[in-house]
N, CA and C atoms as a LAMMPS dump frame, in Angstrom:
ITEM: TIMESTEP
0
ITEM: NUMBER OF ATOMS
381
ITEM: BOX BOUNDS ff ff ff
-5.0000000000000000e+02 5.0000000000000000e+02
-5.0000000000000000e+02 5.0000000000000000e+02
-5.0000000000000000e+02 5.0000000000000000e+02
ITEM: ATOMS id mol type element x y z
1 1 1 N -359.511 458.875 6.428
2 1 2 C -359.176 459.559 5.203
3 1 3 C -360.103 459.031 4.1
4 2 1 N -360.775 459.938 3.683
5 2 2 C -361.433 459.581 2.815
6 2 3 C -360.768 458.856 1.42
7 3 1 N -361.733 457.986 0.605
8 3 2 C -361.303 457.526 -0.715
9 3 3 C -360.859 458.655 -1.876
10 4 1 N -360.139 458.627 -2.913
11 4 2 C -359.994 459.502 -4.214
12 4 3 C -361.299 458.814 -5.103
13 5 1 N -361.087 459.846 -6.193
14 5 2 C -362.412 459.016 -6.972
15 5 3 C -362.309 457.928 -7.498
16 6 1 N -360.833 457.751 -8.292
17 6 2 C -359.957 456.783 -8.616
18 6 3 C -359.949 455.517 -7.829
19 7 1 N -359.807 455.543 -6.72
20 7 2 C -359.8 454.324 -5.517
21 7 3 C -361.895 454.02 -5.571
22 8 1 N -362.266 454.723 -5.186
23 8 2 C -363.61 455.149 -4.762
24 8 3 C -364.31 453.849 -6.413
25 9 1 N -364.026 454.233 -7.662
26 9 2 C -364.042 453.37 -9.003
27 9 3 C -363.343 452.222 -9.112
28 10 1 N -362.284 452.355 -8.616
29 10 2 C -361.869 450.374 -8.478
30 10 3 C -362.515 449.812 -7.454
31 11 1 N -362.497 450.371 -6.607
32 11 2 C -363.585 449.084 -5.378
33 11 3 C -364.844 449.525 -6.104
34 12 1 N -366.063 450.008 -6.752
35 12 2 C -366.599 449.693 -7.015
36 12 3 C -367.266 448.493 -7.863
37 13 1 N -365.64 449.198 -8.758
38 13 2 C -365.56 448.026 -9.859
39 13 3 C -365.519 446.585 -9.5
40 14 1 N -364.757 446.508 -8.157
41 14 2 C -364.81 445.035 -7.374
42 14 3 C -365.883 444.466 -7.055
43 15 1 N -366.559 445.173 -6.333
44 15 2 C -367.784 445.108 -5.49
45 15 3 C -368.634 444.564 -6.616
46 16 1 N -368.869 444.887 -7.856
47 16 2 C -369.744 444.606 -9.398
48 16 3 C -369.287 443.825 -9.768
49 17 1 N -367.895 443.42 -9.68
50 17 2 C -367.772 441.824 -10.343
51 17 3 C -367.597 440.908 -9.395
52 18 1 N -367.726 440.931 -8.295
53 18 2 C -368.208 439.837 -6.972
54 18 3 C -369.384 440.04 -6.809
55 19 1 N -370.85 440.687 -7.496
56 19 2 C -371.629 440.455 -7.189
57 19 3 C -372.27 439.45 -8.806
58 20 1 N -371.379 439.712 -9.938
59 20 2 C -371.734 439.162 -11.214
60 20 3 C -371.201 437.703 -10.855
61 21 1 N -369.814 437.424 -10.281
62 21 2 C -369.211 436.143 -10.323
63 21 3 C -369.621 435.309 -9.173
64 22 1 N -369.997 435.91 -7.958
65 22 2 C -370.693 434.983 -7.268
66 22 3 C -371.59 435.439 -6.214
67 23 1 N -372.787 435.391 -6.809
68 23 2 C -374.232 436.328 -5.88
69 23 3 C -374.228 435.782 -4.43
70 24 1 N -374.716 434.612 -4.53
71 24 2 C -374.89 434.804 -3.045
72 24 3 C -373.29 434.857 -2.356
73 25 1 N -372.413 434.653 -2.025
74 25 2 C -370.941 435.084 -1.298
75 25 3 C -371.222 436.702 -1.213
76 26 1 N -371.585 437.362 -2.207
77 26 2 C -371.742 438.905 -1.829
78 26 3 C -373.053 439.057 -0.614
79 27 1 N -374.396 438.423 -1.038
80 27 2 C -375.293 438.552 -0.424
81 27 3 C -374.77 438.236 1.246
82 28 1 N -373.486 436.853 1.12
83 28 2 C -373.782 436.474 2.414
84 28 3 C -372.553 437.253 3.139
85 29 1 N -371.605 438.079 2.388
86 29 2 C -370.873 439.347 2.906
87 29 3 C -371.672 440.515 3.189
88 30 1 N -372.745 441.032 2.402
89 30 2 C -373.381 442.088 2.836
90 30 3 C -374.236 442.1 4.071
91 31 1 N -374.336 441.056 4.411
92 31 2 C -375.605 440.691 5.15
93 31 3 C -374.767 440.123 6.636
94 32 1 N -373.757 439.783 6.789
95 32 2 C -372.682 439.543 7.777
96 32 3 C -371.595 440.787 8.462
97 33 1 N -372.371 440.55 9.558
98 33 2 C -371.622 442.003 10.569
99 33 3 C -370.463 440.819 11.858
100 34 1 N -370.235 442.086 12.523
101 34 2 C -368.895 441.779 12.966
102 34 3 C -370.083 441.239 14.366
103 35 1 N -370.928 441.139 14.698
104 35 2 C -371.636 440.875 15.694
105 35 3 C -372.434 439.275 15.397
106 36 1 N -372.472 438.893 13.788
107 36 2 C -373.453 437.763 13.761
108 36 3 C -373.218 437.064 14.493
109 37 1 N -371.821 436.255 14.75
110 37 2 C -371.353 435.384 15.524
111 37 3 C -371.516 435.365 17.226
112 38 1 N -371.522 436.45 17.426
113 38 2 C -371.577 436.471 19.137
114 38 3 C -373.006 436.267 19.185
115 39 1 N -374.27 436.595 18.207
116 39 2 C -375.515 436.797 18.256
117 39 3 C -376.175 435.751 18.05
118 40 1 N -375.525 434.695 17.324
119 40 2 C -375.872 433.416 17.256
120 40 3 C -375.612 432.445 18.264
121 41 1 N -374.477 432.554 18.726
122 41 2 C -373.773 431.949 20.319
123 41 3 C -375.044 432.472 21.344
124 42 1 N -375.549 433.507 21.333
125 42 2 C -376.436 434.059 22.298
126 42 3 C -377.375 432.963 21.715
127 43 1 N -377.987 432.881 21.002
128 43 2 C -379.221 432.174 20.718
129 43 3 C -378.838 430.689 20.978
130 44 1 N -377.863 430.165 21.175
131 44 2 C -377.374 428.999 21.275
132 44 3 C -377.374 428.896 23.034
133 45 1 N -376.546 430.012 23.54
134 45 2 C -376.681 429.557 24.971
135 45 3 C -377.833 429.691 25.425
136 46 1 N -378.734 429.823 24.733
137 46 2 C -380.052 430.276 25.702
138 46 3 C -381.145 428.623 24.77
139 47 1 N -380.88 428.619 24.258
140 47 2 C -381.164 427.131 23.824
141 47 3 C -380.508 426.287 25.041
142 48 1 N -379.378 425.981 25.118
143 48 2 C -378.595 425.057 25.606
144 48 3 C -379.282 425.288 27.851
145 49 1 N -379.104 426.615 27.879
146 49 2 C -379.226 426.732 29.122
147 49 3 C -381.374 426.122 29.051
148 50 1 N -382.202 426.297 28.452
149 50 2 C -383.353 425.862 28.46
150 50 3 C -383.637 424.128 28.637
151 51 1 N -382.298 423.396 27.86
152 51 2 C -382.394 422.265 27.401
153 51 3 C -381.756 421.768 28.852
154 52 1 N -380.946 422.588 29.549
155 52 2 C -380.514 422.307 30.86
156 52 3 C -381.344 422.004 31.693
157 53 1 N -381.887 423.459 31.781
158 53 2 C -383.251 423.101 32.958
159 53 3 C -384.598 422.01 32.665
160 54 1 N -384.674 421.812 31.417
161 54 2 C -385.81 420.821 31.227
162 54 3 C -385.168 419.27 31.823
163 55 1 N -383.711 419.467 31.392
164 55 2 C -383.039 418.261 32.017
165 55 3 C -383.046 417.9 33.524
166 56 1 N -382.687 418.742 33.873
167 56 2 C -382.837 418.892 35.099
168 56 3 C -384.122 418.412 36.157
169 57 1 N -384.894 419.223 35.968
170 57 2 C -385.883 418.674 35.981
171 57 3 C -386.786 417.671 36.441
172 58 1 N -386.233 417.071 34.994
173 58 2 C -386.925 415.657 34.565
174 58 3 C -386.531 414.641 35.239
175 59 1 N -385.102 415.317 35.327
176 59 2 C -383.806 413.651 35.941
177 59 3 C -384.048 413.865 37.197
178 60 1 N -384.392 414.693 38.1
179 60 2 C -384.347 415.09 39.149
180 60 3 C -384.676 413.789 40.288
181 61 1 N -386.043 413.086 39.262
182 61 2 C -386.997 412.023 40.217
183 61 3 C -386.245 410.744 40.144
184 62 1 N -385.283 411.056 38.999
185 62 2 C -384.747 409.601 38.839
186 62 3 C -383.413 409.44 39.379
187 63 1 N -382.743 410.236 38.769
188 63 2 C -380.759 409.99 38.922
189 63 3 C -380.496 411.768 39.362
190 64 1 N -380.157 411.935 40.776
191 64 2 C -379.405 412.772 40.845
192 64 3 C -378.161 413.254 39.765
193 65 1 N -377.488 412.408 40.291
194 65 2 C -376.252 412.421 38.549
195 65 3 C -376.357 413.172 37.351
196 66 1 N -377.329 412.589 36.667
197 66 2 C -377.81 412.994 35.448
198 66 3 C -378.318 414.71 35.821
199 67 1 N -379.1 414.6 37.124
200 67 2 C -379.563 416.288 37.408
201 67 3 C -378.706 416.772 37.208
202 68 1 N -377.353 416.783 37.911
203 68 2 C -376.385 417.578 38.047
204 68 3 C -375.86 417.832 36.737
205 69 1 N -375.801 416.929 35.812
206 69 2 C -375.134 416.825 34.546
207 69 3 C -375.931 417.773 33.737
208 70 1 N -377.129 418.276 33.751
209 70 2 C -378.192 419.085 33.27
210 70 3 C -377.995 420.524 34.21
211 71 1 N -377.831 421.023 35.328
212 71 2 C -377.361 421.748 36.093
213 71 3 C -375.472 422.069 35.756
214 72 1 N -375.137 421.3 35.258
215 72 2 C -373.852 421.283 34.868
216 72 3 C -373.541 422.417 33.404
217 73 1 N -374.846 421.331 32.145
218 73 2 C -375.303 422.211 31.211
219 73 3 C -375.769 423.445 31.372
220 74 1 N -376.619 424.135 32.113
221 74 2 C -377.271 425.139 32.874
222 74 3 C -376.051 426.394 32.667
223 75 1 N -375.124 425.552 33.654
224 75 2 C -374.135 426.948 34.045
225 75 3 C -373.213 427.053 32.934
226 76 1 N -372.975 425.583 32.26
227 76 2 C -372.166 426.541 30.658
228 76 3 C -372.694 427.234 29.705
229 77 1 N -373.835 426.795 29.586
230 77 2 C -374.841 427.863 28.519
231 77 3 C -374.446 429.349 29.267
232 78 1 N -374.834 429.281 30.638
233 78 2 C -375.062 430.426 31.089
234 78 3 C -373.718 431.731 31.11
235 79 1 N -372.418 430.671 31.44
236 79 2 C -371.069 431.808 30.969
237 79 3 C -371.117 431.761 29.914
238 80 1 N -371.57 430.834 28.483
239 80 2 C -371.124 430.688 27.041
240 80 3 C -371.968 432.244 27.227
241 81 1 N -373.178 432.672 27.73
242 81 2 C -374.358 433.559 26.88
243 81 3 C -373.294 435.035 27.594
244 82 1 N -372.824 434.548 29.074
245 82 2 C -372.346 436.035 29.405
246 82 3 C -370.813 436.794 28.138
247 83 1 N -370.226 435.367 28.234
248 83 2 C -368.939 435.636 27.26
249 83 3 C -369.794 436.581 26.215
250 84 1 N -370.24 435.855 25.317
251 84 2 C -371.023 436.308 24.244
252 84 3 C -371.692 437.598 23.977
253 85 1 N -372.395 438.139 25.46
254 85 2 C -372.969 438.938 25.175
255 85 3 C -372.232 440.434 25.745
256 86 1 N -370.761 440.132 26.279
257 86 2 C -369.827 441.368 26.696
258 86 3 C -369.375 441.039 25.422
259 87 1 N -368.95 440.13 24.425
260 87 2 C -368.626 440.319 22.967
261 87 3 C -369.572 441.205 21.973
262 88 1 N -370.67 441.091 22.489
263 88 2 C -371.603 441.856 21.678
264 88 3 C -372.043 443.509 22.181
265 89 1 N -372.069 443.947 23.191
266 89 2 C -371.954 444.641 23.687
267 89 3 C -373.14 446.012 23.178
268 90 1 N -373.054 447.109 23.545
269 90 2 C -374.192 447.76 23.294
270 90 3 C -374.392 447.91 22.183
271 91 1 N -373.448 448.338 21.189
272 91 2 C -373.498 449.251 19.93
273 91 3 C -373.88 447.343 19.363
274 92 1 N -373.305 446.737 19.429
275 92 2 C -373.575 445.451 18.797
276 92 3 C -375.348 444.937 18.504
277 93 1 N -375.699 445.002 20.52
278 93 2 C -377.348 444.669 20.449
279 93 3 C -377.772 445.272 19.887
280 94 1 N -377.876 446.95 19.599
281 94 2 C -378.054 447.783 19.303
282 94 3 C -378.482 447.6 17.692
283 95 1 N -377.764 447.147 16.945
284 95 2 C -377.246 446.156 15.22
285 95 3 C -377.97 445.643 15.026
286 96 1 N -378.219 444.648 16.028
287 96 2 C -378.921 443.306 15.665
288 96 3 C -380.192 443.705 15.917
289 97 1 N -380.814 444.208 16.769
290 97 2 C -382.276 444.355 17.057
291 97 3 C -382.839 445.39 16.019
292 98 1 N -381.983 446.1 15.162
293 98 2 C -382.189 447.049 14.413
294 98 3 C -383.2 446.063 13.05
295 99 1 N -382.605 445.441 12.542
296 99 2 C -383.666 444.301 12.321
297 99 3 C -385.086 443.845 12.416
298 100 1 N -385.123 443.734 13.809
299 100 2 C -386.059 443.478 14.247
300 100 3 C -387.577 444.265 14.076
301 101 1 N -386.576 445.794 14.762
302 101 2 C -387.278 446.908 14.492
303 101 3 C -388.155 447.148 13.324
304 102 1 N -386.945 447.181 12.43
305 102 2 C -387.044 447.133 10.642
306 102 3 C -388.839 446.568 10.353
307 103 1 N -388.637 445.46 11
308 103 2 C -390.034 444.537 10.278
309 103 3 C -389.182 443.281 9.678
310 104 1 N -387.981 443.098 10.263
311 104 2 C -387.91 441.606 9.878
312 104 3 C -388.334 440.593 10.598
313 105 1 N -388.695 441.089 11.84
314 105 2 C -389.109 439.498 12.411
315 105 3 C -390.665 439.735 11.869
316 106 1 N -391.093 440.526 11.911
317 106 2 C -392.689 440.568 10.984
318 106 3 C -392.91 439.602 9.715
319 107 1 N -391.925 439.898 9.226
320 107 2 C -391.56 439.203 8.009
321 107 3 C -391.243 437.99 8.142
322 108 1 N -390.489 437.035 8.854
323 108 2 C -390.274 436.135 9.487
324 108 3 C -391.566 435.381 9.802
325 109 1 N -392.405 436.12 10.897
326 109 2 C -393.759 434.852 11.02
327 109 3 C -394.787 435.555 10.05
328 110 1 N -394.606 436.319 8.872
329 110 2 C -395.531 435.73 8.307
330 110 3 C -396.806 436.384 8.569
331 111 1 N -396.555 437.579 8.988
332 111 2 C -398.047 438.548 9.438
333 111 3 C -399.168 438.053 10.558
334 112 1 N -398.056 436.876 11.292
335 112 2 C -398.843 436.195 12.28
336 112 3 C -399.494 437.262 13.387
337 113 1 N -398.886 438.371 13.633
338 113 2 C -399.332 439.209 14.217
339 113 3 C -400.586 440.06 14.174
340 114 1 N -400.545 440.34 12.526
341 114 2 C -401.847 440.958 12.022
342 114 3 C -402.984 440.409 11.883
343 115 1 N -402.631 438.753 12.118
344 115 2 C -403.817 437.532 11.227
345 115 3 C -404.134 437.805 13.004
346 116 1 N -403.828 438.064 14.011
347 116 2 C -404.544 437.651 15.327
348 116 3 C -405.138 438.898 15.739
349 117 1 N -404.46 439.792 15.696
350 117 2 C -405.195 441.185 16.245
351 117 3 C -406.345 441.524 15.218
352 118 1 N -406.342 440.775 13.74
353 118 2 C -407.706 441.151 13.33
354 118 3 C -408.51 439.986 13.312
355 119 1 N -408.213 438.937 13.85
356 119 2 C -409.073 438.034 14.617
357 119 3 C -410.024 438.385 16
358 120 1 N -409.14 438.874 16.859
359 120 2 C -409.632 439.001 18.284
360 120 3 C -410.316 440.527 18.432
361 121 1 N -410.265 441.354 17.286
362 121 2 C -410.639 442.646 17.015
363 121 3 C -411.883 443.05 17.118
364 122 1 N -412.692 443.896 18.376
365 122 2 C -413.677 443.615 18.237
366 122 3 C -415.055 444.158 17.43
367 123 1 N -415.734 443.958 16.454
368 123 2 C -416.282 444.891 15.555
369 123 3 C -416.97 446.225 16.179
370 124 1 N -416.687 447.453 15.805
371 124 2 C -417.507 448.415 15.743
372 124 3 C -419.006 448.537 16.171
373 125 1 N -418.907 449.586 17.082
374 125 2 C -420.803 449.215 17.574
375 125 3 C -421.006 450.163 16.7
376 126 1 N -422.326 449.634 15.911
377 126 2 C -422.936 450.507 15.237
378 126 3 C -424.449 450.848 15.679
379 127 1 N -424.252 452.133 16.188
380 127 2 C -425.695 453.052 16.514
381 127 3 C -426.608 452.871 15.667
């Protein structure tokens, strides 16, 4: 059901004095979806499951034990990322990569992309 105009003018009116009384809390409401959290857990288990296998690894030559304890890490990253990512689900990835798309991760490194492809670019033959 849609808003009246009446309703439609008091939440505006809200929305304008939570952005006068405290900027960033609005910024960090506007900018917060119902997906950040599962999307950050993703980036976490996939950290955690990496930090596994390097463990792993490493301990391998020395202490079985410790392998396993890194193999141990491995497989909780690995249900933390599945939980996480049936929490996030299509319409969710879908959200988040929208972003991406956008040109924010562009934005992020910094035109690192453009500084290399017109590095390795090769000049024009000129006849």
């Amino acid at each position: 059901m849609p808003l009246s105009e009446d309703e439609q003018r008091i939440l505006t009116e809200i929305e304008d004095h939570l952005y006068e009384s405290d900027p960033a809390l609005a910024r960090e409401v506007a900018q917060t979806t119902i997906y950040t959290h599962a999307f950050r857990n993703l980036k976490w288990a996939t950290a955690g499951f990496l930090l596994g296998t390097v463990l792993m690894v490493i301990l391998l030559s020395t202490s079985f034990i410790f392998a396993f304890g890194g193999f141990l890490l491995m497989l909780a990253s690995l249900l933390c990322f599945e939980n996480n990512a049936r929490k996030l689900g299509r319409a969710g990835l879908e959200q988040m990569t929208e972003n991406f798309r956008g040109g924010g991760l562009r934005d992020a490194m910094g035109g690192a992309g453009d500084r290399m492809r017109e590095r390795f670019q090769r000049p024009e033959d000129v006849d």
